[in-house]
N, C-alpha and C positions, 0 to 999 in steps of 0.2 A: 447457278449457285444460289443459297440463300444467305443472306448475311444476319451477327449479330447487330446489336444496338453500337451507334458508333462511341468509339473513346474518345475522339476529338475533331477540328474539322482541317482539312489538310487548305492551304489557299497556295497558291499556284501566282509566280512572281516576275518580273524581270528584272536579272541582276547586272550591276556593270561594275568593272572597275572602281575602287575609291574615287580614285583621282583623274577619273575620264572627265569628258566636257560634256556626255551626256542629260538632260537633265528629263525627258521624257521620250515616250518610242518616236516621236514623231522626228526627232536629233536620231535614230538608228537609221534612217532612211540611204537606200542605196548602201547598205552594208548587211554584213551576214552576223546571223546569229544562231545558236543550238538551243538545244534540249527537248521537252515535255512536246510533243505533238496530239495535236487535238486538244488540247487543255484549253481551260478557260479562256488564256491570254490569248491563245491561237482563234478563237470560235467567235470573242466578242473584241477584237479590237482591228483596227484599219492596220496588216502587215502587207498590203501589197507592196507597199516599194521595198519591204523589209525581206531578205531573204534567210530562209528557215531554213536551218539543214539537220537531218538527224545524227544521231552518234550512237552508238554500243552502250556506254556505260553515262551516267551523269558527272560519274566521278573524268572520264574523258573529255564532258560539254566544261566542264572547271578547269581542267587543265588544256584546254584551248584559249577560256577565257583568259589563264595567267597568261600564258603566253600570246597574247595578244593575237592569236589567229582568228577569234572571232569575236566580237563585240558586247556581247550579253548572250547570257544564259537563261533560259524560263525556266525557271521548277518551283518546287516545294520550297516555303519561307524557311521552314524548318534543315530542308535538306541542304540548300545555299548557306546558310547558316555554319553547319557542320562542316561543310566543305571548305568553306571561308577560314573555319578555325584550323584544319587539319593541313591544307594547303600554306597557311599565314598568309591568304590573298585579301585583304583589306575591302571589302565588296560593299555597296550601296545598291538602292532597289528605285527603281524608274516606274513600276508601273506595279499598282497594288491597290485592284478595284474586285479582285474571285471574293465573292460572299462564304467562299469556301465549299467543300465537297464531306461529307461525313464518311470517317474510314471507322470502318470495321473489320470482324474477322470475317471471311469466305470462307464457306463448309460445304459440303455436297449438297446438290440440291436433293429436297425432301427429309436431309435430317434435322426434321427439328427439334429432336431433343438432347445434342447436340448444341444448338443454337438456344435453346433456353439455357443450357452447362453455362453457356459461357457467356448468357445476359446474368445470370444469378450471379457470377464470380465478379461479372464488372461491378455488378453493383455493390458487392460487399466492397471491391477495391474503391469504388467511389466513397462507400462511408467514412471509411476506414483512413482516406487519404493517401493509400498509396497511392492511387492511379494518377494522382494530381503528382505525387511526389516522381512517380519514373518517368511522367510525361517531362517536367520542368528539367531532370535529368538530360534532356535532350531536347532543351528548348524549347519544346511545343506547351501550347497553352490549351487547357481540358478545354 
């Protein structure tokens, strides 16, 4: 793939319960948790006593977490967010040290003019304010 210029940068989280007792991952010890695998939270923090299980969907890793089957969820600040409000699960964030990952679009590799199309269009939507505008639509910050 080649990718455009990123729109914003995604950071990668662990959520718990409002009203759990956790207050960092080292309190998730000897308990299970889902989501994002290989992500930041996975690669640079101490999970060994922490067990990580995958799932299908995120929207699944959330509604494990409602239901108290497993303790916290890693993902997207953005996407926990969402799911938080769609759910009405009341969620808090334990661990929030990813410097972030830059998303952009993927396009085949070798088209790049394609990939210029569509650095010329962010940037007008950067002028312009939309991109600030549909990002904040959905929580995320340019």
């Amino acid at each position: 793939f080649d990718f455009s210029r990123p729109a914003y940068q995604r950071i990668n989280v662990v959520f718990v319960r409002a009203e759990s007792p956790f207050r960092d991952l080292a309190d998730l010890a000897g308990l299970t948790i889902t989501g994002d695998r290989s992500s930041f939270v996975e690669q640079n923090s101490d999970l060994d006593r922490i067990r990580v299980t995958n799932t299908a969907t995120k929207e699944e890793s959330f509604r494990l977490l409602a239901t108290g089957k497993v303790a916290a969820v890693i993902a997207p600040l953005e996407v926990g967010n969402w799911f938080s409000r769609q759910l009405v699960l009341p969620m808090r964030v334990v661990f929030n040290r990813d410097p972030g990952t830059p998303v952009g679009f993927a396009v085949a590799k070798g088209n790049l003019a394609l990939v210029r199309q569509i650095d010329q269009a962010m940037l007008i939507l950067v002028k312009n304010g939309r991109l600030a505008s549909l990002l904040s639509r959905y929580g995320i910050s340019p």
